[in-house]
VOBAMAR-188705 format. One record per atom (N, C-alpha, C): x negated, y negated, z; residue number from 1. Coordinates in Angstrom, 2 decimals, always signed. Atoms other than C-alpha are relative to their C-alpha. Layout:
BEGIN
       px       py       pz   nr
        X        Y        Z  NUM
...
//
This chain:
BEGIN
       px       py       pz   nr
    -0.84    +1.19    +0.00    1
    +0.00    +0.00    +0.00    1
    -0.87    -1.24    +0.00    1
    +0.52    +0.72    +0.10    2
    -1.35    -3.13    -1.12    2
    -0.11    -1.04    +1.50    2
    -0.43    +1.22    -1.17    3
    -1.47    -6.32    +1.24    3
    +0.52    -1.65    -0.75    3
    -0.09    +1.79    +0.60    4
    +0.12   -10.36    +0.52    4
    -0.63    -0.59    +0.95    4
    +1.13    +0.53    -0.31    5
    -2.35   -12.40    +1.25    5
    +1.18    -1.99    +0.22    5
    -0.04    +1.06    +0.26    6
    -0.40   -15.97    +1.93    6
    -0.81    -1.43    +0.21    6
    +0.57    +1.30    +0.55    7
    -1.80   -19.05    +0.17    7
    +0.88    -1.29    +0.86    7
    -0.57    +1.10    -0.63    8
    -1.44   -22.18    +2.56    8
    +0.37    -0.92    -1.35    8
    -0.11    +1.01    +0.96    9
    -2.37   -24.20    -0.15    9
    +1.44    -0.82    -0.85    9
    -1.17    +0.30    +0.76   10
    +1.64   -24.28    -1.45   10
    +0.76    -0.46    +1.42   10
    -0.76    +0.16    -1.64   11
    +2.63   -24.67    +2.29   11
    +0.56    -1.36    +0.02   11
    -0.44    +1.92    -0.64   12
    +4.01   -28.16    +3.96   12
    -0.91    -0.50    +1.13   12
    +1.15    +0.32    -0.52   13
    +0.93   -29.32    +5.31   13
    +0.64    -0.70    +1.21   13
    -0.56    +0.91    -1.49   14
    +2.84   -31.63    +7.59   14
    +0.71    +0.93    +1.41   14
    -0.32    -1.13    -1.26   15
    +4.38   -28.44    +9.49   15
    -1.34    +1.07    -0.43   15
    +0.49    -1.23    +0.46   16
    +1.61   -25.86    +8.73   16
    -0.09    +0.80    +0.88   16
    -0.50    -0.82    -1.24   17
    +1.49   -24.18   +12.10   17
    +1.23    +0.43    -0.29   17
    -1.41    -0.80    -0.46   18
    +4.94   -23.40   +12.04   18
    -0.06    +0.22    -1.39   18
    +0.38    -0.70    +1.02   19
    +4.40   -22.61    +7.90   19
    -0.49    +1.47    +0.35   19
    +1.29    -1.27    +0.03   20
    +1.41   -20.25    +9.11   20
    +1.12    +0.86    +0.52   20
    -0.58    -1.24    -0.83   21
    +3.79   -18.65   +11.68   21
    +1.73    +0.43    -0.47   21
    -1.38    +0.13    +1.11   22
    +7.06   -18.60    +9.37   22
    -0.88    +1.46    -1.14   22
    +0.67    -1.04    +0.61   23
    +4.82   -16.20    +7.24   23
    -0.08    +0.65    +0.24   23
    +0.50    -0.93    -0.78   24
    +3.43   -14.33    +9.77   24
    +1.30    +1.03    +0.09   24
    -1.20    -0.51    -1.02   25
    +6.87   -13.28   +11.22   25
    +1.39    +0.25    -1.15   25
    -0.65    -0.46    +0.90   26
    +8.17   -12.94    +7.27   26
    -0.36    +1.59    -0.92   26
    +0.32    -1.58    +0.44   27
    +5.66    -9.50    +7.00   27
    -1.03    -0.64    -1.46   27
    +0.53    +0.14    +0.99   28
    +2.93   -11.47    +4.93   28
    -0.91    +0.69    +1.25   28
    +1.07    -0.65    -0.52   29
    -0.44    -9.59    +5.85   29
    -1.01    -0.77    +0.14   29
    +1.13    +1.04    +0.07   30
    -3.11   -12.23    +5.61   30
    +1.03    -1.37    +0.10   30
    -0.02    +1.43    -0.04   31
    -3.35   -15.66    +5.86   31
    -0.99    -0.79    -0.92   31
    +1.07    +0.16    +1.03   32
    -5.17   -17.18    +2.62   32
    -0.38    -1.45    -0.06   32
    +0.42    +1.06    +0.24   33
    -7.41   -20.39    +2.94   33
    -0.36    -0.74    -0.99   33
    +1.06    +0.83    +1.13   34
    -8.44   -22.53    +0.20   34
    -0.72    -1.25    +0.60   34
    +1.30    +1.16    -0.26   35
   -11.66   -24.80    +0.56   35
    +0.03    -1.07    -0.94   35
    +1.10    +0.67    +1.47   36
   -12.31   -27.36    -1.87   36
    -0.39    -1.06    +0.45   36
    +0.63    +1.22    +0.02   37
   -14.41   -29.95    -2.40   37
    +0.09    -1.56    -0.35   37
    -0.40    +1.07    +1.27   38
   -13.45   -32.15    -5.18   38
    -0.94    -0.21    -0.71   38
    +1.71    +0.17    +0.77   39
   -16.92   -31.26    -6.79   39
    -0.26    +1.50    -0.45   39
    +0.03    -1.02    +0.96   40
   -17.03   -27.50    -7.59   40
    +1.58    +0.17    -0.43   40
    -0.99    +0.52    -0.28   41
   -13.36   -28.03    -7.85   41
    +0.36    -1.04    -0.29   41
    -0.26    +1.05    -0.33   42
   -11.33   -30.74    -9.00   42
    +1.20    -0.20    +1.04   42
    -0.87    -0.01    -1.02   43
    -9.49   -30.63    -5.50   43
    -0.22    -0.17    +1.35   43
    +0.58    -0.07    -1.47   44
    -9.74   -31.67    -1.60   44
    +0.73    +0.27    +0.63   44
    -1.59    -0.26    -1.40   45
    -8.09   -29.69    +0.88   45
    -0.53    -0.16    +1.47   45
    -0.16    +0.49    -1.17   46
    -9.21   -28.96    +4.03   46
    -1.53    +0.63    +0.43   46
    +1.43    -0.78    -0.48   47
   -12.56   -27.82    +6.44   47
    +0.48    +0.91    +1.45   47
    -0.12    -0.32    -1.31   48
   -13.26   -26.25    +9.56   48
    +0.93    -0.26    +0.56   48
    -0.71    +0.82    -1.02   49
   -11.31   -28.24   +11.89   49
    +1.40    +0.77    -0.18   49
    -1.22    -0.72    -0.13   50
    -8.18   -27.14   +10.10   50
    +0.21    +1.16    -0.22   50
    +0.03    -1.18    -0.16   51
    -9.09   -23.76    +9.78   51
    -0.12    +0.47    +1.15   51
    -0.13    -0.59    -1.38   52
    -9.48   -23.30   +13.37   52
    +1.20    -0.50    +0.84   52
    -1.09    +0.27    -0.76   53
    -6.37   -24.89   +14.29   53
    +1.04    +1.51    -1.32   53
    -0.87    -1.58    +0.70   54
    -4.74   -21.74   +11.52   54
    -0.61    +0.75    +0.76   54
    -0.06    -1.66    -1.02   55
    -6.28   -19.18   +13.84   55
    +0.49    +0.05    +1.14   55
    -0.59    -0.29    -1.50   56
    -4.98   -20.65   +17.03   56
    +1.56    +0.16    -0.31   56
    -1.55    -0.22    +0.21   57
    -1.14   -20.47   +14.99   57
    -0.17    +1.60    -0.32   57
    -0.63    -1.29    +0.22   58
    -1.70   -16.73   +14.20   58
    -1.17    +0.95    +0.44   58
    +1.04    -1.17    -0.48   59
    -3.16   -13.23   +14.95   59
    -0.19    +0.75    -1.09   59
    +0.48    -1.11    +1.23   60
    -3.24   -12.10   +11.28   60
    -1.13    -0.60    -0.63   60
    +0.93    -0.07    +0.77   61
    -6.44   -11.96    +9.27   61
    +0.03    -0.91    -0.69   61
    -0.07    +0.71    +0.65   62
    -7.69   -14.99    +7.79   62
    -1.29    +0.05    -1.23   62
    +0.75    -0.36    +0.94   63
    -9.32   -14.81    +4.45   63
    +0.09    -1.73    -0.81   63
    +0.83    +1.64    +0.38   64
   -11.28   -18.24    +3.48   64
    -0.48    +0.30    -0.83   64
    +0.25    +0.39    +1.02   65
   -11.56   -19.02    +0.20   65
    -0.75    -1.20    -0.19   65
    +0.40    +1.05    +0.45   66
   -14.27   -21.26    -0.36   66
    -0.78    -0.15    -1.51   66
    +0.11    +0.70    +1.33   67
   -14.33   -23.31    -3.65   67
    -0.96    -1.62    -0.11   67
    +0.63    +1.32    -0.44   68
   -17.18   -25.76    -2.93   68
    -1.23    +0.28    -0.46   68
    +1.34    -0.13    +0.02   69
   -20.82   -26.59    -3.84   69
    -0.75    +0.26    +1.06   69
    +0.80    -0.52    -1.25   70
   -23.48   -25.02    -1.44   70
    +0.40    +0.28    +1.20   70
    -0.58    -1.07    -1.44   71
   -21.48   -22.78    +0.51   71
    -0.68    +0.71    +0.97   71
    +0.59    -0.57    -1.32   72
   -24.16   -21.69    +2.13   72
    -0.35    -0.59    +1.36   72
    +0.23    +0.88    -1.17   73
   -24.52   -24.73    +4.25   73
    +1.10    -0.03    +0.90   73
    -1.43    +0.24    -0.95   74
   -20.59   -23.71    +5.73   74
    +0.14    +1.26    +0.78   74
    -0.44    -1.39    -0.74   75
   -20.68   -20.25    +6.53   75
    -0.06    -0.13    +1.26   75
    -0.12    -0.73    -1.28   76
   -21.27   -19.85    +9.51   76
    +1.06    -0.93    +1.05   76
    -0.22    +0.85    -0.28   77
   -19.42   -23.11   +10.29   77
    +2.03    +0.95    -0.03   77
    -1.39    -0.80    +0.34   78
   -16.21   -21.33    +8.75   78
    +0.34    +1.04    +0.88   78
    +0.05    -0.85    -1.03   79
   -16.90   -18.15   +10.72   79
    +0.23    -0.26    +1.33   79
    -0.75    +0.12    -1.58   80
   -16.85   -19.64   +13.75   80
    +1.19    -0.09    +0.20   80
    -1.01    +0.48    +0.02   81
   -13.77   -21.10   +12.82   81
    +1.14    +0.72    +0.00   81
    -0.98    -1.06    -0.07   82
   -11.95   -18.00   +12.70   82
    +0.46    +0.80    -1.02   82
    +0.11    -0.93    +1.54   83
   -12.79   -16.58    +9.10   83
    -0.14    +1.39    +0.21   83
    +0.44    -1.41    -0.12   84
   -12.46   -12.96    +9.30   84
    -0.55    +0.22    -1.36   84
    +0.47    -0.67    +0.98   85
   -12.89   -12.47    +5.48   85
    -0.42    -1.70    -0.67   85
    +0.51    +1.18    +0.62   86
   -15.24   -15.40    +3.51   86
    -0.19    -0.26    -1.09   86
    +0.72    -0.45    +1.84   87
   -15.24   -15.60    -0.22   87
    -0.90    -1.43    -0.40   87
    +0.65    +1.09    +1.10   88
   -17.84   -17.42    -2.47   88
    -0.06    +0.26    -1.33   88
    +0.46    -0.33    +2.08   89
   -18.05   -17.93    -6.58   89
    -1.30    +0.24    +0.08   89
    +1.75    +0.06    +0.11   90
   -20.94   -16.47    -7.61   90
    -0.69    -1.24    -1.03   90
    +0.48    +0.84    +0.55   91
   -20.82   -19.52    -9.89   91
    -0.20    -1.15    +0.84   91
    +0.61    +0.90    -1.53   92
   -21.74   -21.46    -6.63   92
    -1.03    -0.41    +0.36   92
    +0.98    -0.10    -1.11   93
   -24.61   -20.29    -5.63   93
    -1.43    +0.90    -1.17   93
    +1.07    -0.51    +0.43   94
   -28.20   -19.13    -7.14   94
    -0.10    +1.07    +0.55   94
    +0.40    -1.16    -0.99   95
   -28.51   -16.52    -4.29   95
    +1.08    +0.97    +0.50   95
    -1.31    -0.99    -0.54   96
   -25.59   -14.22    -4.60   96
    -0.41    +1.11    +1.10   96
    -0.20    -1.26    -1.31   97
   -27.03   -11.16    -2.16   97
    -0.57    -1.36    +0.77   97
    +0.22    +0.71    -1.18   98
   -28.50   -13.86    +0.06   98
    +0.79    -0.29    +0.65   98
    -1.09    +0.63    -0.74   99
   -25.43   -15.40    +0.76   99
    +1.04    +1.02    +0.49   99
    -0.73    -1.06    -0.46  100
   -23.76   -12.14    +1.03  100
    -0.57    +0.63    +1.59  100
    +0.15    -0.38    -1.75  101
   -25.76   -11.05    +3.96  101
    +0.27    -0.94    +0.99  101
    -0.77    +0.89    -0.79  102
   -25.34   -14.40    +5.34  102
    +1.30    +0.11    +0.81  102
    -1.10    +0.41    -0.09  103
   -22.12   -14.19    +5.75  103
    +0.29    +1.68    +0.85  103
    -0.15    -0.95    -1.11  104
   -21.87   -11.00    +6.98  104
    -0.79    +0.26    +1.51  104
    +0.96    +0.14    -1.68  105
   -24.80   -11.52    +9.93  105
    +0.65    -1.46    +0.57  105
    -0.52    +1.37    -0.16  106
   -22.66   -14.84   +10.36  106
    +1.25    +1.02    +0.90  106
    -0.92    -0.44    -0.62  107
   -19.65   -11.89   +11.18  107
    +0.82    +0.05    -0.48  107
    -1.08    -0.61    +0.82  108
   -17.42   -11.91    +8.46  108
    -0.27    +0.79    -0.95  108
    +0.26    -0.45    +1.62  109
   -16.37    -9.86    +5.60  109
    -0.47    -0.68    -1.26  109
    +0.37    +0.61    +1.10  110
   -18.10   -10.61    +2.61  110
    +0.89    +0.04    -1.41  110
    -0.47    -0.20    +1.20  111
   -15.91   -11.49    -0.46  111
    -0.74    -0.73    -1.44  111
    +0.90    +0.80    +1.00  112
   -17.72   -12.60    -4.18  112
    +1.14    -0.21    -1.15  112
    -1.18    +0.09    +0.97  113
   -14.89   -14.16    -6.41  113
    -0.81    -0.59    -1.33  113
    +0.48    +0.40    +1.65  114
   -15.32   -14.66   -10.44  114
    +1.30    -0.81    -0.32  114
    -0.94    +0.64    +0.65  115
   -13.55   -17.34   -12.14  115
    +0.36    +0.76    -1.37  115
    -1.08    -0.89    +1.31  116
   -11.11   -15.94   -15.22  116
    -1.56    +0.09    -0.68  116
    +0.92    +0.07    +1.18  117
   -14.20   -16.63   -17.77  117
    -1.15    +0.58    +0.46  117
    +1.41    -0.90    -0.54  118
   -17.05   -14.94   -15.63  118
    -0.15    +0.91    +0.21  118
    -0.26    -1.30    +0.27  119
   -17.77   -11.63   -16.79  119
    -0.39    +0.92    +1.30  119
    +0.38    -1.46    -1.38  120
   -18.12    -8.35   -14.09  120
    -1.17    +0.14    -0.13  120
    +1.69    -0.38    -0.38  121
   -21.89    -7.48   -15.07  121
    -0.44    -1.06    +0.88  121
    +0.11    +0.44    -0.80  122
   -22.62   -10.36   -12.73  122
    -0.10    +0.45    +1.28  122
    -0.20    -0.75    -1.56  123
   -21.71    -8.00    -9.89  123
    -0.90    +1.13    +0.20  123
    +0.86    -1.05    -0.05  124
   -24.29    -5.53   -10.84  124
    -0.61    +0.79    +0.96  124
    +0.50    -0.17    -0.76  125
   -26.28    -5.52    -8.33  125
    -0.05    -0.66    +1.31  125
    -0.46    +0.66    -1.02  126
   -24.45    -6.95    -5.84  126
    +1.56    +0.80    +0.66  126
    -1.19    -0.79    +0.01  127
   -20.89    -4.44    -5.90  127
    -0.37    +0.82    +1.16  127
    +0.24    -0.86    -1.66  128
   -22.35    -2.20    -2.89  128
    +0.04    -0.47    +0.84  128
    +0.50    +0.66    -1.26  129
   -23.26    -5.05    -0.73  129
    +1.48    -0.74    +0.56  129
    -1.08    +0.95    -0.64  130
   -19.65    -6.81    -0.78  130
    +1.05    +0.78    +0.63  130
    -1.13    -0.86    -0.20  131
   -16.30    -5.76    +0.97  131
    +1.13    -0.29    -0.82  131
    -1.56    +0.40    +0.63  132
   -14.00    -7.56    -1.29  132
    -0.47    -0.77    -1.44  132
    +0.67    +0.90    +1.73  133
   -14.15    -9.19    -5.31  133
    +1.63    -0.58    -0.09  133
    -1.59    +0.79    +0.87  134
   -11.59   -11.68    -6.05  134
    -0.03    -0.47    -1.50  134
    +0.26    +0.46    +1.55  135
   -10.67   -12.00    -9.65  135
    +1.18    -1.11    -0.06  135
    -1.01    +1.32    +0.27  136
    -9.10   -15.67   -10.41  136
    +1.01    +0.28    -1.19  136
    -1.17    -0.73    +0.81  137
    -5.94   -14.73   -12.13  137
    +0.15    -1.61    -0.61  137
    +0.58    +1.50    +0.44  138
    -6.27   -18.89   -12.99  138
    -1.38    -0.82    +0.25  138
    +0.83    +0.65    -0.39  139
    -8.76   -21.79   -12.88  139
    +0.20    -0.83    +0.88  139
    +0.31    +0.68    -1.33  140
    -9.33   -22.68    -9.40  140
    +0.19    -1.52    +0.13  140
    -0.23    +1.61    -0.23  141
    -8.48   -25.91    -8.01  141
    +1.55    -0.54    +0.57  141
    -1.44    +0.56    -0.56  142
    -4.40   -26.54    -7.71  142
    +0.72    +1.44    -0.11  142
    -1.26    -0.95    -0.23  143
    -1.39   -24.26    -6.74  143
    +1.25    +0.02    -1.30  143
    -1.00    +0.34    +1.51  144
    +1.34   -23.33    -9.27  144
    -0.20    +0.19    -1.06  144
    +0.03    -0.42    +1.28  145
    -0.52   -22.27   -12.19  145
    +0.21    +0.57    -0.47  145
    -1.10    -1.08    +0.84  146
    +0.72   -20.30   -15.17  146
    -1.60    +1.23    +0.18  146
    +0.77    -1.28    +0.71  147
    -1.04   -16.48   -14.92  147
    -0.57    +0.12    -1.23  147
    +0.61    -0.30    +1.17  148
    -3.66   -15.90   -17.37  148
    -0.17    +1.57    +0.21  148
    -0.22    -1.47    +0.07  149
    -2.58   -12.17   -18.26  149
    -1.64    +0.52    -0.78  149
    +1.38    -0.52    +0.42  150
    -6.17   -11.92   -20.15  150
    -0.72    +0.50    +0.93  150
    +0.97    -0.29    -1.30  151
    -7.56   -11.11   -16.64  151
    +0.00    +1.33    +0.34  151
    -0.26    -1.26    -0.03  152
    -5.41    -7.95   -16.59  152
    -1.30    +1.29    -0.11  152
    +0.71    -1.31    +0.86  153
    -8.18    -5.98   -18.51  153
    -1.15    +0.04    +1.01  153
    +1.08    +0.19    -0.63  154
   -10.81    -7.28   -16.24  154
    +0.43    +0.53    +1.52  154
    -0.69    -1.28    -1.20  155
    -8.95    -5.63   -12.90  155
    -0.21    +1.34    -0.68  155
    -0.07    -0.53    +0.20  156
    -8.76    -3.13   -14.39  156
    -1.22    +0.93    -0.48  156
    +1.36    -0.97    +0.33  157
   -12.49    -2.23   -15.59  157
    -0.58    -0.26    +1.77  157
    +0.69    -0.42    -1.47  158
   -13.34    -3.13   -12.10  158
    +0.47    +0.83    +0.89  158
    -0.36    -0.74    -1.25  159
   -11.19    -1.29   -10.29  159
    -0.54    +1.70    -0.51  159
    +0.46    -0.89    +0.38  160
   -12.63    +1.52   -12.58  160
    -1.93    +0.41    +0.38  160
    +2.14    -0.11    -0.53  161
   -16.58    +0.86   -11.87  161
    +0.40    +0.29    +1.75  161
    -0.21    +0.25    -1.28  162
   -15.51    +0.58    -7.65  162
    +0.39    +1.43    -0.09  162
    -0.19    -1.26    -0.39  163
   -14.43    +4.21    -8.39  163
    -0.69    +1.06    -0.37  163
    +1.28    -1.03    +0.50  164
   -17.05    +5.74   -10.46  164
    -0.69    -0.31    +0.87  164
    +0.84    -0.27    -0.82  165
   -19.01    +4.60    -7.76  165
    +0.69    +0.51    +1.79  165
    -0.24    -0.94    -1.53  166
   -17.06    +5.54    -4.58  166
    +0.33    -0.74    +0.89  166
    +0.71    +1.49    -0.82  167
   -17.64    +2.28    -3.13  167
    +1.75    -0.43    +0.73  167
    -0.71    +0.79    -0.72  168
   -15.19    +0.86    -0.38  168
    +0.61    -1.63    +0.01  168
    +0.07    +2.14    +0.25  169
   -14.10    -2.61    -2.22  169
    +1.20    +0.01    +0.02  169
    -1.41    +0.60    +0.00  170
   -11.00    -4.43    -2.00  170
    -0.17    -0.50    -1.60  170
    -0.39    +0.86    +0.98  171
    -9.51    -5.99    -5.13  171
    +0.48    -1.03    +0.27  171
    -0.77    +0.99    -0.41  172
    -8.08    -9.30    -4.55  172
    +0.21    -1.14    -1.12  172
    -0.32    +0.44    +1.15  173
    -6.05   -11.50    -7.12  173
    +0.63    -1.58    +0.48  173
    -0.46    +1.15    -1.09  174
    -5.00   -14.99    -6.43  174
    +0.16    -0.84    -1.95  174
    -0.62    +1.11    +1.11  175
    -3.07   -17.35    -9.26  175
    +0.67    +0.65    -0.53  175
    -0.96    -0.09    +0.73  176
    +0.41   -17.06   -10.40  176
    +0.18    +0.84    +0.16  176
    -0.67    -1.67    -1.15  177
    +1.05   -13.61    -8.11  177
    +1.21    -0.29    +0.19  177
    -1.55    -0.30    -0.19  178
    +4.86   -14.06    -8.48  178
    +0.39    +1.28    -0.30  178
    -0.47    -0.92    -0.04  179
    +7.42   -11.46    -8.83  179
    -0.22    +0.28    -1.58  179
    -0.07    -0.44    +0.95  180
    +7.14   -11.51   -12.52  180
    -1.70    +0.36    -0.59  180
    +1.41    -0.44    +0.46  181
    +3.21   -10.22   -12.59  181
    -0.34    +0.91    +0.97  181
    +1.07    -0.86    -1.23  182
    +2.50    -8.49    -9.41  182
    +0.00    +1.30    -0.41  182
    +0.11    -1.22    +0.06  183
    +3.61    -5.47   -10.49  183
    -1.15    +1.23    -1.33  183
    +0.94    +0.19    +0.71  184
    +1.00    -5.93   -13.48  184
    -1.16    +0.51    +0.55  184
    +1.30    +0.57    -0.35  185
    -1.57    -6.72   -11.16  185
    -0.09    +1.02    +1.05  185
    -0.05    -1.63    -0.98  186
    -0.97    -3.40    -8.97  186
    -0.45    +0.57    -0.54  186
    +0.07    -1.00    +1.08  187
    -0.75    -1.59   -11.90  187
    -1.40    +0.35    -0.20  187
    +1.34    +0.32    +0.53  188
    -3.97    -2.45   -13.04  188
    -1.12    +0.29    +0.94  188
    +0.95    -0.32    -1.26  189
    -5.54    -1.71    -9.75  189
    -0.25    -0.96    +1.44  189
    -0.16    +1.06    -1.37  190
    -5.16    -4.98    -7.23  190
    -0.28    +0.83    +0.81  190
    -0.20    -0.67    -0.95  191
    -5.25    -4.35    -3.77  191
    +0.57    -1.23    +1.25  191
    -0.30    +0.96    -1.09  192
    -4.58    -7.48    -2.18  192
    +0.38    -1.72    -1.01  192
    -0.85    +0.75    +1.78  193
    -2.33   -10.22    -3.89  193
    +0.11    -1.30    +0.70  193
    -0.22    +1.58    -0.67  194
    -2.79   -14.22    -2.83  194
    +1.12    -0.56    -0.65  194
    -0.89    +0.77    +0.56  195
    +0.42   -15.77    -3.66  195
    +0.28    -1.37    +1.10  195
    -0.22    +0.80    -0.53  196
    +1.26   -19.31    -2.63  196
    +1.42    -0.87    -0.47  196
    -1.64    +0.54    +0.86  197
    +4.25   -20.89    -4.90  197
    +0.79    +1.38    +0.27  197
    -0.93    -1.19    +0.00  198
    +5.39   -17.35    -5.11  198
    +0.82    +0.24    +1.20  198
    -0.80    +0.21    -1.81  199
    +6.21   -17.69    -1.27  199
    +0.70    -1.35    +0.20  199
    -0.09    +1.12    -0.85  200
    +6.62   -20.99    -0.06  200
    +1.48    -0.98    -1.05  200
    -0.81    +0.55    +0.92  201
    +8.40   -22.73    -3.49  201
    +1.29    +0.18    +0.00  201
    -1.23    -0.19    -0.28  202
   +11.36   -20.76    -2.35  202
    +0.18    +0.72    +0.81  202
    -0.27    -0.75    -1.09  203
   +13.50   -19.49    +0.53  203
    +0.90    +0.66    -0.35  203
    +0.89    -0.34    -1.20  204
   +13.93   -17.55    +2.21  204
    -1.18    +0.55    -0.06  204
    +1.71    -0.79    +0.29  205
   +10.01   -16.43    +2.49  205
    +0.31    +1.30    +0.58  205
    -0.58    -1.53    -0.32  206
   +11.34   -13.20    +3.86  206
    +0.28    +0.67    -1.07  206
    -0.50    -0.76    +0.88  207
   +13.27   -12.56    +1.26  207
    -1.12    +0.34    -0.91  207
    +1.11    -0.30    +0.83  208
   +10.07   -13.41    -0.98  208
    -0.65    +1.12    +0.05  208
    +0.37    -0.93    -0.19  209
    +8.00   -11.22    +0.74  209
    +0.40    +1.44    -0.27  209
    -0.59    -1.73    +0.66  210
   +10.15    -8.42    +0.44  210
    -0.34    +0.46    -1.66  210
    -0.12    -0.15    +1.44  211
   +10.47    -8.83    -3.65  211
    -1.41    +0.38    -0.01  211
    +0.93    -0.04    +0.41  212
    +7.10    -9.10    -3.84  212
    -0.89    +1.43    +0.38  212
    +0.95    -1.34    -0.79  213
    +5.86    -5.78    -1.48  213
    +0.99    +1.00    -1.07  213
    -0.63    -1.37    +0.70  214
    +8.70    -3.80    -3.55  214
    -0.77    +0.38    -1.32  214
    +0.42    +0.40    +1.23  215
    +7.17    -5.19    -7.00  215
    -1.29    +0.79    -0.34  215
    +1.63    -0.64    +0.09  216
    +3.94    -3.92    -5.80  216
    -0.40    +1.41    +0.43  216
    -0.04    -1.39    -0.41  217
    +4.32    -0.24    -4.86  217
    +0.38    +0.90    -1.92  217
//
């Protein structure tokens, strides 16, 4: 059974505590951060500060998405903050295993996300060391975008290499995870599905949730 991962980013920032815990208590499984900068990214959301006020609203798993230049100067900053799972682009960073151990001797899971256009051999020699690969189902930056179904094929050879080798990885998919793709994006091999419009854009988020866990079995 997969997991929904919910995306604050579509939330009502002005309640987000009671957002976060409106989720929680609608049977989403995660809690999904976005970082940005407004520089790897054209977008500024939020840091630390308000990531550690989302762990004191919930007890589910928070998975920090950061979308920023020189992520390595936050990790551990994030971690404290109550990051259980930490993703970075490997188009981020020069030092993809560096930052991977980082982040795990920092105490979280390590996730390495590819934007739509950045091919899988990238992960070469780096696919053993992570616990999680997010593939951008859009281009990073705002909430609400239309699914680029071209990505399909690319789940799908990875979730095939992660099994010729044996290897313990999560899949994780994030842009335009509504009801009319998830079951695509299962199909194909997902394992963990960031939706944020798909939840929040309409109520009841219960009900969402539900559509969306049936969609995905």
């Amino acid at each position: 059974m997969g997991k929904i991962s919910a995306s604050i980013l579509s939330s009502d920032f002005g309640r987000l505590a009671e957002q976060v815990k409106d989720a929680e208590q609608a049977g989403v499984d995660w809690i999904h951060v976005d970082v940005m900068d407004g520089h790897f990214v054209p977008n500024i959301t939020i840091g630390p500060a308000v990531t550690r006020a989302i762990r004191r609203a919930t007890q589910l798993p928070l998975d920090v998405h950061l979308m920023i230049s020189n992520p390595e100067r936050y990790v551990e900053a994030f971690v404290e903050a109550g990051a259980d799972w930490l993703g970075i682009h490997v188009e981020a960073t020069l030092h993809l295993e560096r930052l991977i151990q980082q982040i795990k001797e920092a105490g979280a899971k390590a996730t390495v996300t590819l934007n739509p256009a950045t091919p899988l051999n990238c992960l070469e020699y780096v696919l053993k060391e992570v616990d999680m690969v997010l593939l951008m189902t859009v281009n990073p930056g705002f909430s609400g975008q239309k699914f680029i179904p071209g990505v399909l094929p690319k789940v799908r050879r990875l979730r095939q290499m992660i099994d010729e080798q044996e290897l313990d990885v999560l899949i994780q998919v994030d842009g335009g995870v509504q009801l009319d793709t998830i079951g695509d994006l299962a199909a194909a091999g997902a394992d963990v599905f960031v939706s944020g419009s798909g939840l929040f854009n309409a109520q009841p988020l219960a009900d969402n949730v539900r559509g969306l866990k049936a969609l995905m079995k």
